[in-house]
C-alpha beads as a LAMMPS data file, in Angstrom:
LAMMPS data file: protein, C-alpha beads

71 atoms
70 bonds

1 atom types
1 bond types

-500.0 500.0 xlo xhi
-500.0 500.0 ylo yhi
-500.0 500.0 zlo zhi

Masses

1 110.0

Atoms # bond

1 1 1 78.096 -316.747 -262.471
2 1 1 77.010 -313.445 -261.711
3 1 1 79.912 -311.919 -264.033
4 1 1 79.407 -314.623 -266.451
5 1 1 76.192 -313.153 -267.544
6 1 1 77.884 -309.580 -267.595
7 1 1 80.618 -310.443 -270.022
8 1 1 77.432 -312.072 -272.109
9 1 1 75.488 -308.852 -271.737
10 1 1 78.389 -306.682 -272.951
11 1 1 79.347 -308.888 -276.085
12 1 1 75.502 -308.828 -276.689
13 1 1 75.974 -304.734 -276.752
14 1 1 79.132 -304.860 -279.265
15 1 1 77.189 -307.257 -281.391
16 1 1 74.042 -305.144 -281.577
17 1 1 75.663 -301.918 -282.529
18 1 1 77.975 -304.031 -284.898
19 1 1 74.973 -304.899 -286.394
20 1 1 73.535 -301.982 -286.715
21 1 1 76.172 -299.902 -288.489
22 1 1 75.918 -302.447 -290.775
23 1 1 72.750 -302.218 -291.494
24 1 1 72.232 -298.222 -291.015
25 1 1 76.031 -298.004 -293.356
26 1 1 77.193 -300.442 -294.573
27 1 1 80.357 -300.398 -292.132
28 1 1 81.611 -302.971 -289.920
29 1 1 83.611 -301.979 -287.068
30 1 1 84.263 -304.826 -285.440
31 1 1 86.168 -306.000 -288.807
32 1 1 87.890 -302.508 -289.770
33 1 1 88.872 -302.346 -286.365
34 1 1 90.666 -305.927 -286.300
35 1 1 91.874 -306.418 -289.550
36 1 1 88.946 -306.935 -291.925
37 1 1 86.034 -309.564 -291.433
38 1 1 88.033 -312.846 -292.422
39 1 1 90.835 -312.056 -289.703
40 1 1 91.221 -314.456 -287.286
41 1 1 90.590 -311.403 -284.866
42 1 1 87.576 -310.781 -286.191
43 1 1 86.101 -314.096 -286.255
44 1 1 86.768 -314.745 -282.997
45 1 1 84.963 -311.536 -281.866
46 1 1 81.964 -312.849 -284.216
47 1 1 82.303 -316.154 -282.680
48 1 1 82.387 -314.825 -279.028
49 1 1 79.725 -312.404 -279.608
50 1 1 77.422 -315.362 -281.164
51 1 1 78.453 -317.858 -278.116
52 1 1 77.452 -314.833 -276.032
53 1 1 73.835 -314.552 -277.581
54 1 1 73.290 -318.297 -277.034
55 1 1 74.322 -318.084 -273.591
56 1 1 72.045 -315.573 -272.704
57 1 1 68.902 -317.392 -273.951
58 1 1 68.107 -319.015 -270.555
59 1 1 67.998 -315.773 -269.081
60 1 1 65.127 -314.808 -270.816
61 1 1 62.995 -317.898 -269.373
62 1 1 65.013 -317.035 -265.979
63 1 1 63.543 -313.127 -265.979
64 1 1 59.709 -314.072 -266.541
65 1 1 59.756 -316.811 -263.725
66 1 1 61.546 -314.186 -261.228
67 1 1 59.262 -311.336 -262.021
68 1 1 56.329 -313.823 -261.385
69 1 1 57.740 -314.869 -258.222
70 1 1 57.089 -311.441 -256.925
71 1 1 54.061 -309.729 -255.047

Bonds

1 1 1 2
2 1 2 3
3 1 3 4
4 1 4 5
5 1 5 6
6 1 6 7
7 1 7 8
8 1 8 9
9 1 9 10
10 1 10 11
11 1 11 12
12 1 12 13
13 1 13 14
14 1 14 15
15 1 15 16
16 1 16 17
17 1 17 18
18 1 18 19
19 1 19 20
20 1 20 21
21 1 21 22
22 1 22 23
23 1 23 24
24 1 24 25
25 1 25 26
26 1 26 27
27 1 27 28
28 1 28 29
29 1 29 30
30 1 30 31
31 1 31 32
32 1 32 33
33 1 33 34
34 1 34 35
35 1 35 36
36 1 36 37
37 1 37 38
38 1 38 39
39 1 39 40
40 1 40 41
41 1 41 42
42 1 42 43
43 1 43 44
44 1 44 45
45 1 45 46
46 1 46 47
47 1 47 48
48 1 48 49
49 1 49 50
50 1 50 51
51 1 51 52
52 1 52 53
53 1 53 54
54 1 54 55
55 1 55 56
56 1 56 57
57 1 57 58
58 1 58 59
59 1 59 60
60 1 60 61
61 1 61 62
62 1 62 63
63 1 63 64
64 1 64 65
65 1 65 66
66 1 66 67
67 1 67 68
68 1 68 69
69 1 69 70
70 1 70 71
């Protein structure tokens, strides 16, 4: 599962700068770059990227409880 969380991790990234060209310029790369934001490309980056996020939410609880755990 080790991976799993990678991929997550990675699509996190993409979404994050996505997001913040948007917000910084008003430019959205991940829809210029596939075909414009209502391309089936596109939304199933934004879809990914959003599954990705949701997976990753367990982590979060998983990181305090580990870092707790040690001396």
């Amino acid at each position: 599962m080790h991976w799993f969380y990678k991929i997550c991790i990675v699509l996190i990234i993409v979404g994050g700068i996505n997001w913040g060209l948007v917000g910084l310029f008003g430019f959205n790369l991940v829809a210029w770059l596939l075909g414009g934001a209502q391309s089936i490309f596109s939304r199933a980056v934004f879809t990914l990227v959003g599954a990705a996020a949701i997976c990753a939410i367990p982590s979060l609880f998983d990181a305090g409880r580990d870092s707790a755990a040690q001396p």
